[in-house]
N, C-alpha and C positions, 0 to 999 in steps of 0.2 A: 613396139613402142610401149612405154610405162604409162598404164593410165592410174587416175584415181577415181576411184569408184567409191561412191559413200553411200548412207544409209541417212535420211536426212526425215525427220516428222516431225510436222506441221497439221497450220492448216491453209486450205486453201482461200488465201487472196482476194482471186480477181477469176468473173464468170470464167472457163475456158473456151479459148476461140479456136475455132476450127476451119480449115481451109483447106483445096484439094492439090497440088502440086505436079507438077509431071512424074516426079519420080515418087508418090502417092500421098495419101491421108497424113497430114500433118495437124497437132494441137500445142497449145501450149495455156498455160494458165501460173502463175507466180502461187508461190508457196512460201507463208510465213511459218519461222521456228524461232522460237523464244524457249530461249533458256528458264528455268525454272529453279530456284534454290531455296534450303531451309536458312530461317534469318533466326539463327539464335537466340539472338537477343529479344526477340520477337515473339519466338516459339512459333512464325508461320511462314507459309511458304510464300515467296515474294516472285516477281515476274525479273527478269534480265534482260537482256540485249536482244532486238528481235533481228535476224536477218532474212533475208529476202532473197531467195531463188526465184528464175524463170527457168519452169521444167518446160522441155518440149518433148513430145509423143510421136510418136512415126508410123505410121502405117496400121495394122489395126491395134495395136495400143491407143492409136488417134481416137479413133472410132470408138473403143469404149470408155475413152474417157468422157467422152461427149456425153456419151449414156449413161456415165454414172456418175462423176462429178459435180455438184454445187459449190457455189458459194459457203464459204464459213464452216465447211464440212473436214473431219481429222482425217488424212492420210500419212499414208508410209511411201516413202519413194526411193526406189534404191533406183543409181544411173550412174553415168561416169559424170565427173566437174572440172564443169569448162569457164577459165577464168579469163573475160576481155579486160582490155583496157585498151582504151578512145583519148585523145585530147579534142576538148568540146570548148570552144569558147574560152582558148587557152587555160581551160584547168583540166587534169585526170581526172578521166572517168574510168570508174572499177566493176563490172558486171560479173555475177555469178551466175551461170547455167546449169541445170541438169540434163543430160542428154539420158533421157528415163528409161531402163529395162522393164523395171516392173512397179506399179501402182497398184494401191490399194486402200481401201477403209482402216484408220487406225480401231481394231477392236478392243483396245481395250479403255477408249471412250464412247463405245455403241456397237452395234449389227450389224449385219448387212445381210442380204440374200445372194448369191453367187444364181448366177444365170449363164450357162455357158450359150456363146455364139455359135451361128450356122458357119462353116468355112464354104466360101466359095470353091466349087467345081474345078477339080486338076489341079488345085494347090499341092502344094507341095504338103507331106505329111497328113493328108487327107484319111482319115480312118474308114469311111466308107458306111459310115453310120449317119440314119438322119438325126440332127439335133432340137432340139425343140422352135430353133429359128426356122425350119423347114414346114411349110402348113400343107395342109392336102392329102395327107400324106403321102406325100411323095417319098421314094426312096431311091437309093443308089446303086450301080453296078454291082457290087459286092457285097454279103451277107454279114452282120452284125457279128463279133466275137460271142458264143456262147459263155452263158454265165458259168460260173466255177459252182462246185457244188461244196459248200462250205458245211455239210451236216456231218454229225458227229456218225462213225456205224452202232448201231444200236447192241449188235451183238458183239460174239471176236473175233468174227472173221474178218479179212482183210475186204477193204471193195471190190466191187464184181469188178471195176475196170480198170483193177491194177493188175499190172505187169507183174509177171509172178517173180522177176528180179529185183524190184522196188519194193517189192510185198516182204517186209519186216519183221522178224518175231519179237513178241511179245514180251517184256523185259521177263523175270520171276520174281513174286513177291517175297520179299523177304523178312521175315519178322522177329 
């Protein structure tokens, strides 16, 4: 099936509500985007059309949008758009959706701090690492990925713990 999938920034509308569903964590919150252009005549930038999404969040996208989301705050929302149309009171009604992959703070009206989430136990893709949402320090069945050793070798020998097939010569200097 052909979807479309846009890239839409704004800001956000309306508080975000959240609620828990059978089939899990849902949010949604409206997202205004207003066009922006330079008025020649003017020599300044003028505001256009605004229009109005309701993005909705699914499962732990719900959940962090709860956490990070305000009122009046710039985000970035890429999702697929889903367009209803209702007859209400005998006139069309036209709704726009975002069914949202991924949210975010537009940075380049401010900050943010990135905070990654704990995943719950036996999820799927589960790295086996504790994450800062884990307190106690509790840890998990499986041992953290060892850090990579990004140092330069001081001398010219190769690393002690390379492979002597991987282990490369040296270009010659040419002058």
């Amino acid at each position: 099936m052909n979807e479309t999938i846009i890239c839409a920034v704004g800001n956000v509308a309306t508080q975000p509500v959240y609620r828990e569903t059978p089939t899990g964590a849902s949010a949604r919150f409206r997202l205004a985007v207003t066009a922006r252009y330079l008025d020649r005549e003017k020599n300044t930038w003028t505001d256009g059309h605004t229009n109005f999404f309701t993005v909705w969040a699914n499962r732990q996208l719900a959940t962090n949008v709860m956490s990070s989301l305000n009122l009046g705050e710039p985000v970035v929302v890429q999702g697929r758009l889903k367009v209803r149309t209702d007859m209400r009171e005998g006139q069309s009604r036209t709704w726009a959706d975002i069914d949202a992959v991924a949210i975010g703070h537009d940075l380049a009206r401010g900050t943010a701090a990135f905070r990654r989430t704990g995943r719950a136990e036996g999820a799927a893709g589960t790295t086996g690492t504790a994450g800062p949402a884990d307190t106690a320090g509790e840890t998990t069945s499986s041992s953290p990925r060892p850090e990579p050793n990004w140092e330069t070798p001081t001398d010219d020998s190769p690393p002690a713990d390379a492979p002597d097939d991987q282990r490369l010569a040296e270009p010659a200097l040419v002058t």
